[in-house]
C-alpha positions in Angstrom: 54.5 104.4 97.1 52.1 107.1 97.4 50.9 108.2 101.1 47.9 110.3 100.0 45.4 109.1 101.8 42.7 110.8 99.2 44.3 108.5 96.6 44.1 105.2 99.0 40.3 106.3 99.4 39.9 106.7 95.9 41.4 103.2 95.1 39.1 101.6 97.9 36.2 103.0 96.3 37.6 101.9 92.6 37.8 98.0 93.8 34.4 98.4 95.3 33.1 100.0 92.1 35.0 97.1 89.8 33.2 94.2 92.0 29.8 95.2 91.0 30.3 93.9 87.9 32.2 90.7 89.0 30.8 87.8 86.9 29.7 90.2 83.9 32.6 91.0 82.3 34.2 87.7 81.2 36.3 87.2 79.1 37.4 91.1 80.1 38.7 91.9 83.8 36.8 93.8 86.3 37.7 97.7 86.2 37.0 100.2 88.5 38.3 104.1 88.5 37.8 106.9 90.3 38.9 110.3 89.2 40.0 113.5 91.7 40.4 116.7 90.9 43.4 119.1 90.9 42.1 120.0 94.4 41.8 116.4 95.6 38.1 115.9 95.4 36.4 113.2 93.6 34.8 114.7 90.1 34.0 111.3 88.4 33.9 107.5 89.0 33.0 104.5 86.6 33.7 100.6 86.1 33.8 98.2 83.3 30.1 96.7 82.8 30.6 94.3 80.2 32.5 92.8 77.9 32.3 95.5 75.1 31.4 98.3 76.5 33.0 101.4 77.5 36.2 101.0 80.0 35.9 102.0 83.8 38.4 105.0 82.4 36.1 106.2 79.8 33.1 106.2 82.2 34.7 108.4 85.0 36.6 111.0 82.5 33.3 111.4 80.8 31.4 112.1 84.4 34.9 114.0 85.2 34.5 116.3 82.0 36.9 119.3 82.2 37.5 119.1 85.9 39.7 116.2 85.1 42.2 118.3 84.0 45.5 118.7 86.4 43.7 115.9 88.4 44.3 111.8 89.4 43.1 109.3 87.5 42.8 106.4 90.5 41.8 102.9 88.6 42.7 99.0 89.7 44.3 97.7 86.1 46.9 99.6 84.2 45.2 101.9 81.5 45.4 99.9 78.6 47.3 100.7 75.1 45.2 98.7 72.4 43.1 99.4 69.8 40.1 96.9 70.0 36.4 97.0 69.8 37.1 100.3 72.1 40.3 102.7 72.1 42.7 102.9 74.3 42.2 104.2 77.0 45.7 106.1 77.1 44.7 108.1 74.7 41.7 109.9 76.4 43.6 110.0 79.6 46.1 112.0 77.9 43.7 113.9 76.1 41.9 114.7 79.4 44.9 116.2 80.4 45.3 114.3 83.7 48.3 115.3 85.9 48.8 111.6 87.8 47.6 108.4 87.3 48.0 105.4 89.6 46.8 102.2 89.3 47.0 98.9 91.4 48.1 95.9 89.3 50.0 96.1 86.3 48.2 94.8 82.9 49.8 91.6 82.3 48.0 91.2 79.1 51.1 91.6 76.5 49.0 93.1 73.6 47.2 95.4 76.2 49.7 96.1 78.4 52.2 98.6 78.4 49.7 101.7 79.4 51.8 102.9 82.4 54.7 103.4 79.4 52.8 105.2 77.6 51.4 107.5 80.0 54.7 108.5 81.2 55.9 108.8 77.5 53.4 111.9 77.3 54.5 113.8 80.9 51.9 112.4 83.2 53.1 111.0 86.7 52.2 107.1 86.9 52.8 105.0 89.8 51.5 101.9 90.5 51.2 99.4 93.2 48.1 100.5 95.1 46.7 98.4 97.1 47.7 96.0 94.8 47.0 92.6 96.4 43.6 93.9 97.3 43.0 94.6 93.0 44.3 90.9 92.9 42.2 89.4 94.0 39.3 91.1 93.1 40.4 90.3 89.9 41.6 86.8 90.3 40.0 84.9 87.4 41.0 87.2 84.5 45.0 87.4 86.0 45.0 83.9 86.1 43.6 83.4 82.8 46.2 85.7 81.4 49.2 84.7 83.4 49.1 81.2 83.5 47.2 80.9 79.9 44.3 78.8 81.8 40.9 79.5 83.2 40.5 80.1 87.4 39.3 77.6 89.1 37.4 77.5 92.1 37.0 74.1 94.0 33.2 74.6 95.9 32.1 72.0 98.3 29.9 71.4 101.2 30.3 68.9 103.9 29.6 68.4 108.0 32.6 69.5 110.4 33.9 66.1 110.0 34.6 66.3 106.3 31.6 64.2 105.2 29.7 65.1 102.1 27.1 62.5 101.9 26.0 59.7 104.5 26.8 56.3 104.9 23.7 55.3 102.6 24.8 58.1 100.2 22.0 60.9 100.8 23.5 64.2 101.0 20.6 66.5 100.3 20.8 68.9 101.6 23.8 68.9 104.4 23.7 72.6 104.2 20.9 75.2 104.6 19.0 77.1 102.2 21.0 80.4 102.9 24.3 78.3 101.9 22.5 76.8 98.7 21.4 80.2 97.6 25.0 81.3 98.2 26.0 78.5 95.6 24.1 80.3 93.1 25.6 83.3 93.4 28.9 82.1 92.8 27.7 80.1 90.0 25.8 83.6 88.6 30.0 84.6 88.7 31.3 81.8 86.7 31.5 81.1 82.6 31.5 77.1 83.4 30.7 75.0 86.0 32.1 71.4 85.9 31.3 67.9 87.7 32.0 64.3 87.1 30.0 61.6 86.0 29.8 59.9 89.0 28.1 63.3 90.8 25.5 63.1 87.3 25.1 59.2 87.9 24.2 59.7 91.7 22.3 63.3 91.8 21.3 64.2 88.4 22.2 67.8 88.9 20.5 70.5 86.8 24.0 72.8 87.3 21.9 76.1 86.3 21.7 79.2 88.4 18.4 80.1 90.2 17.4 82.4 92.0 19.9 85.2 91.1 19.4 87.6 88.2 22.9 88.5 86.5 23.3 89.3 82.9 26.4 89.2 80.0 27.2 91.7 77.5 24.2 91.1 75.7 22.0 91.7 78.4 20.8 88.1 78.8 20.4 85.9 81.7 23.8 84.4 81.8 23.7 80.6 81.9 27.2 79.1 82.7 28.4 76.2 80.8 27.7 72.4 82.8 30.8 70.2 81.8 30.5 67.0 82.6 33.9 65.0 82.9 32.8 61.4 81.6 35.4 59.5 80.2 33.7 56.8 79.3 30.7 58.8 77.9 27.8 57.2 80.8 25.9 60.1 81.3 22.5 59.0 80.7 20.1 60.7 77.8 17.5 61.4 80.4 20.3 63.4 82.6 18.7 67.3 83.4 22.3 67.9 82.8 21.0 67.8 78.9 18.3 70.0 79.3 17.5 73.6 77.5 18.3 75.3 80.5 21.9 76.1 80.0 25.0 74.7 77.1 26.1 71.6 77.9 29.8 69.9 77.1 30.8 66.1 77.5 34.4 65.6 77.7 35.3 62.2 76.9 38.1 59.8 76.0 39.6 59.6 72.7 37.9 56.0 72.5 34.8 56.4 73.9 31.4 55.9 72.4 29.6 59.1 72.3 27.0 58.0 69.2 23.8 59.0 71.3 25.5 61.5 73.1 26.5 63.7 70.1 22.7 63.5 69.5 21.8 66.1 72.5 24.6 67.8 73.2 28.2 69.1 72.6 30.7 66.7 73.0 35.0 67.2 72.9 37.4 64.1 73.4 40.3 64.5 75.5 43.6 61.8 76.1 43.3 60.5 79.6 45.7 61.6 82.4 46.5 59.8 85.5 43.7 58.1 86.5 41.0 60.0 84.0 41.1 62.5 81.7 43.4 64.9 81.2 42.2 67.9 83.3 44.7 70.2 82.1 44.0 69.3 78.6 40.3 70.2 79.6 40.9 73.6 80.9 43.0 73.7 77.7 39.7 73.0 75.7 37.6 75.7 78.4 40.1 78.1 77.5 40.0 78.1 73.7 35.9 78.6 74.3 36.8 81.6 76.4 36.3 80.5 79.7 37.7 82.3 81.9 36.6 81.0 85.2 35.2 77.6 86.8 33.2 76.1 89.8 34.0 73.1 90.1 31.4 71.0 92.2 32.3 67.3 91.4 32.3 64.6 94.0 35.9 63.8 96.1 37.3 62.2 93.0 37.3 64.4 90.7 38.3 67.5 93.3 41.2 65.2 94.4 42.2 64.6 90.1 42.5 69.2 90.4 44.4 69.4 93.7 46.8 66.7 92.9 47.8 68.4 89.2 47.7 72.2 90.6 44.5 73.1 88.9 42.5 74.6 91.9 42.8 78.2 92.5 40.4 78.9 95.3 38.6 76.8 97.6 35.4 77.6 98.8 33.5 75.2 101.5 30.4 75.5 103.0 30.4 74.1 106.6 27.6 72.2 108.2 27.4 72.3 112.3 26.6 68.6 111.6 28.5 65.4 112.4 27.6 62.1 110.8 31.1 59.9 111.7 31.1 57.9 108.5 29.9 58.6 104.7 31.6 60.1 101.9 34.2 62.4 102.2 34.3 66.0 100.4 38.1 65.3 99.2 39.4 61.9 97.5 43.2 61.2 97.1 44.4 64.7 96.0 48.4 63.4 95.1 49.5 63.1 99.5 51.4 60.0 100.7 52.6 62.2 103.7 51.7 65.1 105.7 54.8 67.4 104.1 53.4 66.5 100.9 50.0 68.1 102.3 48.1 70.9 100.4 48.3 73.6 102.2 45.7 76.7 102.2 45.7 80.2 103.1 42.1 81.3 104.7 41.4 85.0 103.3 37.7 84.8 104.6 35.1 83.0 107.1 31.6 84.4 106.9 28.3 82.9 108.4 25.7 81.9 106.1 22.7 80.9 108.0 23.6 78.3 110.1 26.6 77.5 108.1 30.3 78.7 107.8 31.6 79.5 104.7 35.2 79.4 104.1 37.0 80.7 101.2 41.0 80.1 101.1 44.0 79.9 98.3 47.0 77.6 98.1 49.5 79.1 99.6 51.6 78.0 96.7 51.4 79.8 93.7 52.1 78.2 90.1 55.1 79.4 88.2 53.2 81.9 85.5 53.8 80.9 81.6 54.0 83.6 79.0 51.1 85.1 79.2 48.0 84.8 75.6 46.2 88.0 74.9 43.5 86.8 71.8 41.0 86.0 74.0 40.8 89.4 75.4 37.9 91.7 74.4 38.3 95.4 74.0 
């Protein structure tokens, strides 16, 4: 592993520069690179925008221009080695006649991948490595789409210290403040679908859009997540906002349910049922083949517990009120523990104030066993 500290500034500056476009790349990862001169000194610098257009390599060689050659090409993903709606970008690292390259997480996409080979193949150093858990997680959705063949999910939830998300008479807005709420849009500005039970449609009517944030997709639109409802027995109501213009709607529903007014407003897919609803990982299943590559979900305790209990949540985020209210609803429902050694346990990457709220963001500390890897849904 390289000691350079010009490269470990380079890469810092490469994961900053591939965040900017978190949320705007789907279904492609987030890229950034950075490229130094034979001397050291930083000549060019770029990141993936969106899904289509030019690679985070493409955009700092170009800024590089000549001085790129005998230099470093610092970028957080393996180059990649395909031919799709853009060229590899192998090619015009070679052809820019870069010395070194180094990257932080290797591309496990298996039509994609292989860059680092093929690098090497042509006389240029390659390491790789960097700062690599750093590049993981700032690309967390798109490796676990591509690892474990399944969109990211993040579990999102507010609730007082004591775990409550709604009083004892139900009411629950708003336990947080408005800094907290406006937060919630921001991470749903990030997301391709946001997902909730019937129950949290029955008791709230949601409108599940994002407001107040201004992000855009490939096409240079105002992104607009998808709002899954999970409603087994098909009750969400025709006058639900849920079935509004505002953003795509999809019902998922049991195989037997009647969905004869439903089909009328909005899309609807029918799922078997699973342990005590439907079966959630034949709904991510269903996400994933619409090129979803990440979720919020912000059901109700139920429906959270269905995701813990089968392994399906990937990153919790809760918002904290400095509130206590001693009984009411609480944020998590049976979640698959008879014991405490059965107990999900969570790893706390970061606590940050939001108003007068704490917001916590943590992962299960136990990570799923990755399947062999589907590359169609990439976009080059």
């Amino acid at each position: 592993m390289t000691d350079h500290p010009a490269q470990e500034r380079a890469m810092r500056r490469a994961l900053a520069l591939a965040v900017r476009a978190r949320g705007e790349t789907s279904p492609n990862p987030v890229v950034g690179c950075v490229v130094l001169d034979a001397a050291g000194e930083v000549v060019g610098e770029g990141y993936h925008a969106y899904a289509g257009g030019p690679h985070a390599e493409i955009v700092a060689l170009r800024e590089a221009a000549g001085r790129a050659q005998g230099g470093t090409l610092v970028v957080t993903l393996e180059p990649c080695d395909h031919q799709g709606r853009t060229g590899p970008c192998t090619l015009a690292v070679i052809d820019a006649g870069v010395r070194r390259v180094v990257y932080a997480v290797a591309d496990p996409d298996p039509v994609a991948g292989g860059g680092a080979r093929r690098l090497a193949e042509a006389g240029i150093e390659v390491e790789g490595g960097l700062l690599a858990d750093e590049a993981e997680r700032a690309n967390a959705e798109w490796l676990t789409r591509t690892r474990l063949n399944r969109p990211h999910v993040t579990w999102k939830f507010a609730a007082t210290l004591d775990g409550r998300s709604a009083a004892a008479d139900g009411t629950s807005q708003w336990i947080t403040g408005p800094e907290a709420r406006h937060d919630v849009h921001e991470l749903r500005a990030r997301c391709d679908a946001i997902v909730v039970g019937a129950g949290t449609v029955l008791a709230d009517d949601p409108r599940l859009t994002v407001r107040g944030v201004q992000r855009h997709d490939h096409l240079l639109m105002s992104r607009r997540p998808l709002r899954v409802v999970v409603d087994g027995r098909a009750r969400t109501p025709l006058t639900s906002r849920i079935l509004d213009d505002e953003a795509p709607t999809l019902i998922a529903v049991a195989e037997d349910a009647d969905t004869t007014a439903l089909e009328a407003r909005t899309a609807v897919v029918r799922l078997p049922r699973g342990d005590g609803g439907l079966d959630l990982a034949a709904l991510l299943a269903e996400l994933r083949d619409r090129q979803i590559v990440s979720v919020l979900l912000e059901g109700g305790p139920t429906l959270a517990g269905g995701f813990l209990a089968a392994g399906l949540v990937d990153r919790v985020v809760a918002y904290l009120a400095p509130t206590l209210l001693g009984s009411g609803t609480t944020a998590l429902g049976a979640a698959g523990v008879g014991t405490l050694a059965e107990a999900h346990h969570l790893q706390i990457e970061d606590v940050t104030r939001v108003g007068p709220d704490l917001r916590v963001t943590a992962v299960p500390q136990a990570a799923e066993t990755p399947t062999r890897p589907v590359a169609a849904r990439r976009e080059h």
